[in-house]
N, C-alpha and C positions, 0 to 999 in steps of 0.2 A: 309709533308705539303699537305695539302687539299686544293683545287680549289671551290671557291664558287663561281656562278657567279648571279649576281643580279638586278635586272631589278629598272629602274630608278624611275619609276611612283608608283612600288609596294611600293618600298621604303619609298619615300614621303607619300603614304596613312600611311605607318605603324609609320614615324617617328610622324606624324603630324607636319611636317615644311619641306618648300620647300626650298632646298637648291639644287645647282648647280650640275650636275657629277662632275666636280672638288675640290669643296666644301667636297662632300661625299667623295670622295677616298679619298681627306685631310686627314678629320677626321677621317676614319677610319683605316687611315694608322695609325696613330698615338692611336689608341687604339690598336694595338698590331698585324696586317691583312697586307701582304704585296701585294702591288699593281702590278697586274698581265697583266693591260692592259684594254681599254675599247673600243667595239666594237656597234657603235648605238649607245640604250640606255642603254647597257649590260656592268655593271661594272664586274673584276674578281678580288678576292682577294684570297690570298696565306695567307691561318689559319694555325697556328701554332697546331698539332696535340695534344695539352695540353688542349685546346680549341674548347670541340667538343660543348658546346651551343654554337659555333657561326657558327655553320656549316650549318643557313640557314637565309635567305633573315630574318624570324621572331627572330633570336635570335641575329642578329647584328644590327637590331632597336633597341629591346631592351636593349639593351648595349647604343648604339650612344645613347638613350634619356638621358640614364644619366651620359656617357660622356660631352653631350655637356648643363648639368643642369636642361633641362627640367623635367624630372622626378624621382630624386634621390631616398635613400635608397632602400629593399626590395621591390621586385615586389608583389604584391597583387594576390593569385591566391588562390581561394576558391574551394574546393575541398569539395562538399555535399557526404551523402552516397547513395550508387545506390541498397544497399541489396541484391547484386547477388553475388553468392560464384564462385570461380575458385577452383578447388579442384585439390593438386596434388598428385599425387598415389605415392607409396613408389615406384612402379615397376619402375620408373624413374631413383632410386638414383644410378643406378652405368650408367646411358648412360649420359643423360643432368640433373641433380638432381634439378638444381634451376630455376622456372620462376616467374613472376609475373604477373598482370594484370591490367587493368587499362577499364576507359570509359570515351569517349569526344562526348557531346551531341550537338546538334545546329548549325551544321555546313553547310554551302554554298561550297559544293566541286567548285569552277568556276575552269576553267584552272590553276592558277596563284597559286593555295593554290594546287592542285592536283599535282602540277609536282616541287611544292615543297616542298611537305610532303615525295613524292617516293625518292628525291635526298637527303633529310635527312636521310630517313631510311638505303640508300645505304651507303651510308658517315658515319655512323656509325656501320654500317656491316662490313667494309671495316677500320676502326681505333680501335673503342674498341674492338668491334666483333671479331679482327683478323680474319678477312674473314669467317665470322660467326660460328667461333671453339668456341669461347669464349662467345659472346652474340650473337643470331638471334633475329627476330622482327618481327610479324606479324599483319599485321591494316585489319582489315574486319567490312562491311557492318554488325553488328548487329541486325536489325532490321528483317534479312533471318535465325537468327539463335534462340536456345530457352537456355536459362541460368537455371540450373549452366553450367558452362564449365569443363572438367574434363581434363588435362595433364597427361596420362599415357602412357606404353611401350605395344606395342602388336607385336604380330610373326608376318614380313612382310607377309609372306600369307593370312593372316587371314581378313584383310581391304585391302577394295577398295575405291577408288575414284576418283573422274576427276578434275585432278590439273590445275592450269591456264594456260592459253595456249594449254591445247588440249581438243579433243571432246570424250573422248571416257573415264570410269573408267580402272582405274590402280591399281595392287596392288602395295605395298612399294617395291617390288624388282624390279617389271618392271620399275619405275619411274626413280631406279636410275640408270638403263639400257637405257631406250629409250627418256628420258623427257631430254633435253638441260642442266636444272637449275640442275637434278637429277644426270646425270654425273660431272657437275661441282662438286657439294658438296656430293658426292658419299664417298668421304673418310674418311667425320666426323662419318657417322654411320657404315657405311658399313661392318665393323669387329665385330658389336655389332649380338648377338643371338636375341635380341629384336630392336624395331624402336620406337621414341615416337610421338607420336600424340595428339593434341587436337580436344575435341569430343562437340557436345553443347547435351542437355537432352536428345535428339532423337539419338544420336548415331549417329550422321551428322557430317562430316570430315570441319573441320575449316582450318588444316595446318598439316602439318608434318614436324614441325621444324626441324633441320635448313637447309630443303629443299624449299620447296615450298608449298606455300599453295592451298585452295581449289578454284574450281571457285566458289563453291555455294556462297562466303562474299566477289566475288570481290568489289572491288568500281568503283561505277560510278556516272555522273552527279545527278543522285536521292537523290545520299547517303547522308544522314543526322547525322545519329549517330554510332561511332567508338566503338568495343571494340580493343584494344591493347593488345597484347601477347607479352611478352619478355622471352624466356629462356635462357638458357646457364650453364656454368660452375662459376660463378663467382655470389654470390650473388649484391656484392653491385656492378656490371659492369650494372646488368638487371636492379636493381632497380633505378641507374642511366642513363641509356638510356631509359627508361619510363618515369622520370620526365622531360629528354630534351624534349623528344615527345612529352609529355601532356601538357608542357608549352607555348611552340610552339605552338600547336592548339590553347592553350586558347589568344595566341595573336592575333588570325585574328577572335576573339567571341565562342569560342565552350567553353562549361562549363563543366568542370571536377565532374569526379562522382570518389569513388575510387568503389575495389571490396574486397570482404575479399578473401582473397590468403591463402586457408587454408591446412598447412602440417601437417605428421601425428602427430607432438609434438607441433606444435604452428599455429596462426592464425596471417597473416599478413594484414593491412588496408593498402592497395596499389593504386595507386601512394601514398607514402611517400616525402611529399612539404618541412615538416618541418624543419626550417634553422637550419644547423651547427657549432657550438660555438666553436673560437677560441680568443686567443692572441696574440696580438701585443708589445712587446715590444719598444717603440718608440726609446727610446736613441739607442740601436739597430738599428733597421729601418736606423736610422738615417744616422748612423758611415758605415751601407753598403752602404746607395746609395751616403752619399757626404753632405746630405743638412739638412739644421734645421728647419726643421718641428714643428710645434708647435702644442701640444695636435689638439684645438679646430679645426686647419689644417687639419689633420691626418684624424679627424673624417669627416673632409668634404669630404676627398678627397675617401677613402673608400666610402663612401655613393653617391661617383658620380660613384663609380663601381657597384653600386648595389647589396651594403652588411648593414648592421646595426650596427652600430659604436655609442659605449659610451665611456667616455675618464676618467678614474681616475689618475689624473697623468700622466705619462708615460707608463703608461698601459692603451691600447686598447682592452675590449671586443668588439669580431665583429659576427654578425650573418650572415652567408653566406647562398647564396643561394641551393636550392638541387639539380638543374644543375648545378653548379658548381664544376664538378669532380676532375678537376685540384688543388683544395686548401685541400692539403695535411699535410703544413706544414707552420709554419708562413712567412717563405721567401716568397712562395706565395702570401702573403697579403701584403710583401713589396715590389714586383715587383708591384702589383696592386697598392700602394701609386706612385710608378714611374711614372706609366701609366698616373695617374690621375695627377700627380702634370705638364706633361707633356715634354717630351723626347725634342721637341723643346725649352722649357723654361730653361733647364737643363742649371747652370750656368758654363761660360767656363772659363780656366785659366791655365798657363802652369803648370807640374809638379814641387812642393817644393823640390825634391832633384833630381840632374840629377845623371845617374847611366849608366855603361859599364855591361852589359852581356855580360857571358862567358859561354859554353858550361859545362856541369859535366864530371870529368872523366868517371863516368860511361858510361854516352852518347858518349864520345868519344871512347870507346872498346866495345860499340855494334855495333857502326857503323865503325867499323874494321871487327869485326864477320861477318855484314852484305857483305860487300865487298869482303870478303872470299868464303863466302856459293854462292854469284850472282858467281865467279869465278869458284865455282866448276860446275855449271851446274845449281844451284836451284833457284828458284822462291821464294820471299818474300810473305808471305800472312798476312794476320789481323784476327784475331777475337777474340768474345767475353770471358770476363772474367767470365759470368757469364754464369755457364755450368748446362746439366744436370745432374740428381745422377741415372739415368738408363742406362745409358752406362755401355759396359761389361768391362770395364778395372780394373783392379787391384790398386787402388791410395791410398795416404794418406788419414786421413781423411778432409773431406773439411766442409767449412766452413759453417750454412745451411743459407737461407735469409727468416727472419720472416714474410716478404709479398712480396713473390716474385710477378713477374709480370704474370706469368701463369705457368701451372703443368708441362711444360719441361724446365723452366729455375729455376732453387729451389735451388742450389748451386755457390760459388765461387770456379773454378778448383784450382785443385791440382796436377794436371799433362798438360800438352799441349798435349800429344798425340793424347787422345781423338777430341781435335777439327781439328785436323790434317788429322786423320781417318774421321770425316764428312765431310772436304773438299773435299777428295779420293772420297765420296760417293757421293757426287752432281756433280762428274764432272766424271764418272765413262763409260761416253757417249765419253770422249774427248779420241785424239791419245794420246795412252803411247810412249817413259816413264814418267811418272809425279814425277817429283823431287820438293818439296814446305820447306819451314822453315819457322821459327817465331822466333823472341826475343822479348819475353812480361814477364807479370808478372803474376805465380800461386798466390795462396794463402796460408799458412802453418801456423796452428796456431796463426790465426788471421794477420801476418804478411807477407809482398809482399816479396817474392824473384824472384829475377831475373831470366830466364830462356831463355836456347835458345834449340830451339826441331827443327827435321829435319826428314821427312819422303822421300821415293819413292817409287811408284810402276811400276813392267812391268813383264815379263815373267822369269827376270832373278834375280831378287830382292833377295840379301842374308844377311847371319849374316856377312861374305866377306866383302861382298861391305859396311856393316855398317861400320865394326870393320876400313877399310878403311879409310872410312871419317871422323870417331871419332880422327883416329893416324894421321890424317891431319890436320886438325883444330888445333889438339893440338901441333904439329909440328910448324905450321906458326905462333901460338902465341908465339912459345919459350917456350916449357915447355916438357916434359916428363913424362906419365904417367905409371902407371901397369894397364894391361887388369887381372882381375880376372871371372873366371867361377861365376854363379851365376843362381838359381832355382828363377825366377820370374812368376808369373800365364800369365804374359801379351808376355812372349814371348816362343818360341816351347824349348821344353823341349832341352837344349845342344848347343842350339841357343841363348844366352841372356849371357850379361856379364856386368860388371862395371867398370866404370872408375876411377881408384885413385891415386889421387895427393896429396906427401905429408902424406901418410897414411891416407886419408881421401876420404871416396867415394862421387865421386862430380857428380857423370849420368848411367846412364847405356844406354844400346842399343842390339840391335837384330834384329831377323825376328818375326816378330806379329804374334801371333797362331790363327789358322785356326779359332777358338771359338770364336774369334773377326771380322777376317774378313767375317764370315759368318755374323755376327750381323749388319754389315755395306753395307751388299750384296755385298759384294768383291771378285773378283774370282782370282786377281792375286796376287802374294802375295806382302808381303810389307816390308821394314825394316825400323826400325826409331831408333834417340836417341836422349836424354832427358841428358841436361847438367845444370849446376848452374852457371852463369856467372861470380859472385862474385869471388870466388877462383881465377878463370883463371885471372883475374886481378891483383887482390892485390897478388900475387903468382908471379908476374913478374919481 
């Protein structure tokens, strides 16, 4: 969740209707902003991170105008050509490969639009950005610089310049050495043999994404006309937080130019406005949220979110906006009919069948296991199913995800241990022994099985003390199994062995090899084991 907070009067200029503090946090509760409190004339709302156009004073007018009817369908935003190239050098494609560029002409920096241009840009540094690993974003004074712009990677030694906030030029190593912002974000580049930088004709330093940029393009009260930088790793992340930015200007009068954004295979006309074409299935729509909507409905109610809606039947083409990043899938568009048909209006009525819940056996022999494992000594921990495929361990094959959400989350596991070994590693500062477990679910060919994993580390950590807790567990649940010898990569050679129950191998366990806990920066060592839950149940 993102904190926006919003000034009462700005508001009102931008909605064009004066309506009350109480009125506005209504409304805008109800468009999907949870109310965080008002202080003054200073409202704060609590955005849902799915929803980064609304991450400023300019982009939840927009929205409220046509929440509350005044100005429905597509926003109107004219994007002329400005004929200046951004050029980006191949030398880029293994540090930040992708940016784009953009220009916003005509602007009146006053206070009210400057401090809330810098809290959009942060707010989205800090969401899509992933704290600028993913996208950065640079806004500079253009009228100090000379176009084309040029994005490419140079030896930190080799450029200098004098980044904001100090007086003196710097090279790209000293920056991320002595400059505040340069040690913060020191660690996106800092392993890189090259650093990338944008240059304008003269070879004049614009930014050194995704550190910090130059003073020569600060902005100040003079500034009139913007170019925009976005890079990052993620094409359509940049080309999306460039059209939030440039739409945003263009709602307080600045008029959009694009730039041609040219790589070595293709030529891109950036900002990219142009709306995104999806489907609605209405009887759908329908059957999720409860209510019967009617075509002509449907098409109103989208068009009070500020999409483009034609209706053939039960089928909705909609054109959405190009801030609008969140509309992924058409559920998206039926939460947006929710919105718009409105949360208070939602019709109420007891449930048509009453019904007793009952816990699953499953759940009821995890939470046996769990009450064993807290008994032996261990710690309950959580995480994600969805893992990386750069970890050193030895697993099945896993599952891949065809758009993951960034380059170290690319797989569904297939072992627990691994995320076991990164908890070891983030908490690698705390007093030993650390004893932690899990019962969640891998993934195996395409299908969840249940799993319960258990690690420790401390100075005494053995294939012992494994083989121990494995002949415990399996003790307390009533069962008996055979420990066999077993050659696994994931643990020391004579150290690692399986568990089988029933003639069938249901886990293994050991001490983790050194090759791993170096990978993890682990100095003491560790022992874990990996079980199937399933068996130990139905086996009772």
């Amino acid at each position: 969740m993102t904190n926006v907070g919003v000034r009462h009067d700005d508001l009102v200029d931008l909605v064009g209707k004066s309506l009350s503090i109480e009125e506005f946090v209504d409304r805008i509760t109800f468009m999907g902003a949870g109310p965080e409190g008002v202080q003054g004339d200073v409202m704060t709302f609590d955005v849902f991170p799915n929803r980064p156009d609304l991450y400023s004073v300019e982009g939840i007018a927009r929205g409220l105008r046509g929440f509350l009817g005044m100005e429905v369908g597509l926003p109107v935003y004219r994007a002329e050509a400005s004929g200046i190239d951004f050029l980006v050098d191949r030398s880029v494609a293994d540090v930040r490969p992708y940016a784009v560029g953009g220009i916003v002409r005509g602007l009146e920096l006053e206070d009210a639009l400057l401090r809330s241009l810098v809290d959009l840009q942060e707010k989205l540094h800090l969401t899509v950005g992933r704290r600028r690993k993913k996208v950065a974003i640079g806004i500079h004074d253009m009228d100090k610089v000379t176009p084309p712009y040029t994005y490419k990677a140079v030896l930190p030694p080799d450029v200098r310049f004098t980044p904001l906030g100090m007086a003196q030029e710097m090279d790209l190593r000293d920056i991320l050495t002595k400059h505040e912002k340069g040690r913060e974000y020191a660690h996106l580049v800092a392993s890189q043999p090259v650093f990338p930088i944008i240059t304008d004709a003269k070879g004049q330093v614009l930014s050194f994404p995704p550190v910090i940029n130059g003073i020569l393009t600060q902005l100040t009260p003079d500034t009139r006309n913007l170019f925009i930088d976005v890079t990052g790793t993620d094409l359509e992340a940049v080309s999306g937080c460039l059209a939030i930015l440039s739409t945003a200007l263009a709602e307080r009068g600045g008029r959009i130019q694009t730039v041609r954004t040219k790589y070595a295979d293709r030529t891109l006309e950036t900002p990219d406005l142009s709306p995104r074409p999806h489907l609605v299935d209405l009887k759908r729509a329908n059957e999720l949220l409860g209510l019967s909507l009617k075509p002509g409905e449907a098409v109103d109610f989208l068009r009070r979110m500020r999409h483009d809606a034609r209706a053939n039947g039960d089928a909705i083409s909609v054109l959405s906006p190009a801030y609008r990043l969140d509309i992924l899938h058409e559920v998206d568009l039926v939460e947006d009919l929710a919105i718009a048909s409105g949360y208070d209006r939602y019709p109420r009525g007891l449930p048509h069948r009453q019904t007793i819940g009952e816990s699953l056996e499953a759940n009821d022999f995890a939470e046996t296991l769990r009450v064993l494992l807290v008994g032996y000594g261990y710690q309950e921990v959580m995480s994600l199913t969805i893992a990386s495929s750069k970890d050193a361990f030895e697993t099945p094959d896993r599952v891949l995800i065809r758009n993951p959400l960034n380059e170290d989350l690319t797989t569904l596991r297939s072992s627990m241990l691994p995320a076991l070994m990164n908890i070891f590693r983030l908490n690698k500062h705390r007093e030993l022994p650390q004893r932690i477990f899990e019962i969640a679910d891998v993934v195996l060919e395409a299908r969840n099985v249940r799993r319960i994993g258990a690690a420790a580390t401390h100075h005494k950590a053995s294939f012992t003390e494994a083989k121990s807790l494995v002949l415990s567990l399996m003790r307390d649940v009533g069962r008996t199994a055979d420990v066999d010898p077993v050659e696994d990569g994931n643990f020391i050679p004579g150290r690692g062995a399986s568990i089988v129950l029933d003639g069938r191998e249901i886990g293994r366990f050991g001490e983790i090899h050194p090759r791993i806990l170096e990978t993890y920066t682990l100095v003491q060592p560790v022992m874990a084991f990996e079980l199937d839950v399933e068996p130990l149940r139905s086996s009772r």
